[in-house]
C-alpha positions in Angstrom: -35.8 2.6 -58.6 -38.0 5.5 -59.8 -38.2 4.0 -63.2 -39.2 0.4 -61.7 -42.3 2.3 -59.3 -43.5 3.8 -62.4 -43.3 0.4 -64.3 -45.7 -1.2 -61.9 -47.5 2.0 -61.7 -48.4 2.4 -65.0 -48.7 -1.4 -65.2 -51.7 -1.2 -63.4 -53.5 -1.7 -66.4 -52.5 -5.1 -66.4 -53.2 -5.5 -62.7 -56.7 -5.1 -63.2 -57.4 -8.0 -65.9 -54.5 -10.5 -64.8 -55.3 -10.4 -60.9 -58.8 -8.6 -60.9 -60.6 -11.8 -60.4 -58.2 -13.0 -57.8 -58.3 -9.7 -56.0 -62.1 -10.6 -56.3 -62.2 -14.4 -55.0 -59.4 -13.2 -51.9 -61.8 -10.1 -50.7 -65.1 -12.2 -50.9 -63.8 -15.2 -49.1 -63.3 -13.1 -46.4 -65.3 -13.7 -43.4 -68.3 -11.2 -43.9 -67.7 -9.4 -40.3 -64.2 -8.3 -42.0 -65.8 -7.5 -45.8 -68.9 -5.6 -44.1 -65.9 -2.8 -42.4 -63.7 -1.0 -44.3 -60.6 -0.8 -41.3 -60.4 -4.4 -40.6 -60.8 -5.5 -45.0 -58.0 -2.9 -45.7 -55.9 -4.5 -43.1 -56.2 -7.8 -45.2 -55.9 -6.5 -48.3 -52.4 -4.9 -46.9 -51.4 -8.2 -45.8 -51.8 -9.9 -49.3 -50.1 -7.1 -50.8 -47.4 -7.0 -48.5 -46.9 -10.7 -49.1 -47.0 -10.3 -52.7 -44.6 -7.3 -52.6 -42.2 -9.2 -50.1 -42.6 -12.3 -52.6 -41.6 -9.6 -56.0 -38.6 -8.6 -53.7 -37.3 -12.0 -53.2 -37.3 -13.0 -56.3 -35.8 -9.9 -57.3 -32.5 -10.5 -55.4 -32.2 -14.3 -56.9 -32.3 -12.6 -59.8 -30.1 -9.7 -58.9 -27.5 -12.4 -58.0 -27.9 -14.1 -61.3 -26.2 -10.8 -62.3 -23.5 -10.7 -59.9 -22.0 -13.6 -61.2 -22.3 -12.2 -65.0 -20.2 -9.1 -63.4 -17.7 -11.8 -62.3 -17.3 -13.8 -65.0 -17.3 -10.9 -67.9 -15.4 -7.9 -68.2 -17.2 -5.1 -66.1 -17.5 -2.6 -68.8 -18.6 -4.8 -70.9 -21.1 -6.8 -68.5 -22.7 -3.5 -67.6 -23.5 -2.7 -71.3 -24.7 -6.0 -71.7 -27.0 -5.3 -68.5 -28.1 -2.1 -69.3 -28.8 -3.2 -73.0 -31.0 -6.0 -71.2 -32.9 -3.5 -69.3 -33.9 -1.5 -72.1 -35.1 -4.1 -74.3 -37.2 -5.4 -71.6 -38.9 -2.0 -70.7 -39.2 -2.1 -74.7 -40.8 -5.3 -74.8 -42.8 -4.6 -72.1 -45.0 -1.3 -73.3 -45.4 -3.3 -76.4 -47.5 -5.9 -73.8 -48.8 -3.4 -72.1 -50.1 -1.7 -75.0 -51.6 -4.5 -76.7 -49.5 -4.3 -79.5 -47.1 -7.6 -79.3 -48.0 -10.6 -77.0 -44.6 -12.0 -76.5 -44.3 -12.1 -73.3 -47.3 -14.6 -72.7 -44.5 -17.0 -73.8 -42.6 -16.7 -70.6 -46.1 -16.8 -68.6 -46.3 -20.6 -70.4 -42.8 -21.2 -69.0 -43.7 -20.2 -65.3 -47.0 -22.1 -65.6 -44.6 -25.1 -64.1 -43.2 -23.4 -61.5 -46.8 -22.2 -60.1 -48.2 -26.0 -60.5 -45.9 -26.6 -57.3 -46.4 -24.1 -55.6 -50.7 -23.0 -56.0 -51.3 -26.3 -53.5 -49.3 -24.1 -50.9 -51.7 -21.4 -51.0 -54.7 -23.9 -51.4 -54.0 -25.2 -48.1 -53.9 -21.4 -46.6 -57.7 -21.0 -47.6 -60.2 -19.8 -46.5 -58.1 -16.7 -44.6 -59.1 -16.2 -41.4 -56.6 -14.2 -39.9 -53.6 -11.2 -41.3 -50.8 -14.4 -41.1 -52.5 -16.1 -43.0 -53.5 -13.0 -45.9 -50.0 -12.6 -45.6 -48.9 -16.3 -47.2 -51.6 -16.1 -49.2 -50.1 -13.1 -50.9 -46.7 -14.0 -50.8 -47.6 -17.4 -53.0 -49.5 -14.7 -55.2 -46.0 -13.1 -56.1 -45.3 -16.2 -58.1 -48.2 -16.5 -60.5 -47.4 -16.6 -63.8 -47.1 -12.6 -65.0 -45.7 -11.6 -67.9 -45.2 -8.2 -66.5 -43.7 -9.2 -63.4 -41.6 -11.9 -65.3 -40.2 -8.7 -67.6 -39.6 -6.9 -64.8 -37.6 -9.4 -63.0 -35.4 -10.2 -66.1 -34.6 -6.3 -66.0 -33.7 -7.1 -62.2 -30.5 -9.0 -63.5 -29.2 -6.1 -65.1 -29.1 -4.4 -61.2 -26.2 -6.2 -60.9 -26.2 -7.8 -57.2 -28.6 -9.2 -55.2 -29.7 -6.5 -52.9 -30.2 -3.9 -55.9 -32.3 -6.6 -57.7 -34.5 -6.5 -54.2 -34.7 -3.2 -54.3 -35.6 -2.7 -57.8 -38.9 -5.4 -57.3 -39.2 -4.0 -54.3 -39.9 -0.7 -55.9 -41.7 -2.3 -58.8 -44.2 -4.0 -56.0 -44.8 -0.6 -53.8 -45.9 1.0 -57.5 -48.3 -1.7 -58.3 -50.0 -1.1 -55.0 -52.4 1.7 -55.9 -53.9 -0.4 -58.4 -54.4 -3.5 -56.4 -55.7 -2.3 -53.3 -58.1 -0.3 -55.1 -59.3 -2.8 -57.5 -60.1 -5.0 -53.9 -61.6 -1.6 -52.3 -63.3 -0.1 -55.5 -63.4 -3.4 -57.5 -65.9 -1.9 -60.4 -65.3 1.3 -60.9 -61.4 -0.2 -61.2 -62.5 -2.7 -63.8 -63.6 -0.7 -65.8 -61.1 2.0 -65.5 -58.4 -0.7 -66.9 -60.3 -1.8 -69.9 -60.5 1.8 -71.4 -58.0 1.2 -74.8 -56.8 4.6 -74.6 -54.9 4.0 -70.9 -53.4 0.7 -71.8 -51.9 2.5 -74.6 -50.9 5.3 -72.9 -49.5 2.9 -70.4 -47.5 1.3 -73.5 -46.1 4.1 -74.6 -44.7 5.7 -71.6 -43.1 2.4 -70.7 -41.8 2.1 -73.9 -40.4 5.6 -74.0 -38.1 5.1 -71.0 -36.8 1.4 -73.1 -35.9 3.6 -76.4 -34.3 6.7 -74.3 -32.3 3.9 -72.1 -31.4 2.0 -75.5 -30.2 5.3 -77.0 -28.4 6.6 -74.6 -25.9 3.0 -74.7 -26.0 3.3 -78.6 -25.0 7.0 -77.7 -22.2 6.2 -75.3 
């Protein structure tokens, strides 16, 4: 779980390109007696973040179940290596994105692109926002846009092995990338800028990708 905050903690990075603009386009359609106060826009922006965070945490127990029924249908010992060895190629795979060093997960952004064709009209018809319900539907339709990062992440949520720890693990995943979001919608320049800086994409990378080698050594190891 600690592993998973830090993920979406140091994923930030990406945060800022991939849903800057949306942040953006959510706080300015605001009405401007909410945008003009900072108590009632923060209670907004928690509402799209707790829908998006509710919407990571869903998915992460379908996918958590997906792994239950590998435990059933494999040999335990054997399922959990297979797990675990998921995991750490994912984490691996995933400092290489964030980093900027290997683009392959944009290919299963291209795959999701279909899934979030069905489901953008729902959050179309929740716009403009006009009250918390409906900043809260709006951000639980933003869990499902196509992320390469959240899409890693909930691949490595199979490997939790049953449907509640899948939740937990996006759930923990979704509280980390909170920072970022709420203060690219409450400091939406100085954030901007922040995230394009090379050096802390790569030192995003890096970190990421040091917990995917120590996790993939320790199963060689075992």
């Amino acid at each position: 779980m600690i592993t998973a905050f830090l993920v979406g903690l140091l994923g930030g990075v990406h945060c800022v390109g991939m849903c800057g603009g949306i942040v953006g386009t959510l706080t300015m359609g605001l009405p401007r007696e909410v945008r003009s106060r900072l108590g009632p826009q923060l209670g907004y922006q928690l509402a799209y973040n707790t829908g998006r965070v509710a919407g990571y945490t869903l998915a992460g127990a379908l996918m958590g179940a997906l792994g239950t029924f590998m435990l059933q249908a494999v040999p335990l010992q054997q399922a959990q290596r297979v797990l675990y060895a998921i995991a750490a190629v994912f984490m691996i795979v995933l400092g290489l994105y964030l980093g900027g060093w290997w683009r392959g997960l944009a290919l299963l952004e291209r795959i999701g692109t279909s899934l979030w064709r069905h489901l953008e009209p729902l959050g179309r018809r929740l716009v403009p926002v006009r009250s918390p319900w409906q900043a809260l539907g709006v951000g639980l339709v933003w869990a499902w846009i196509p992320c390469g990062l959240v899409y890693s992440t909930l691949i490595w949520a199979v490997s939790a092995g049953s449907a509640g720890r899948g939740a937990l693990l996006m759930l923990a995943f979704g509280l980390g990338t909170l920072p970022n979001l709420l203060g690219i919608s409450l400091l939406a320049g100085a954030a901007a800028r922040l995230g394009d800086q090379p050096w802390i994409r790569r030192g995003a990378g890096v970190m990421v990708l040091g917990f995917g080698v120590y996790a993939l050594w320790q199963l060689l190891a075992a």
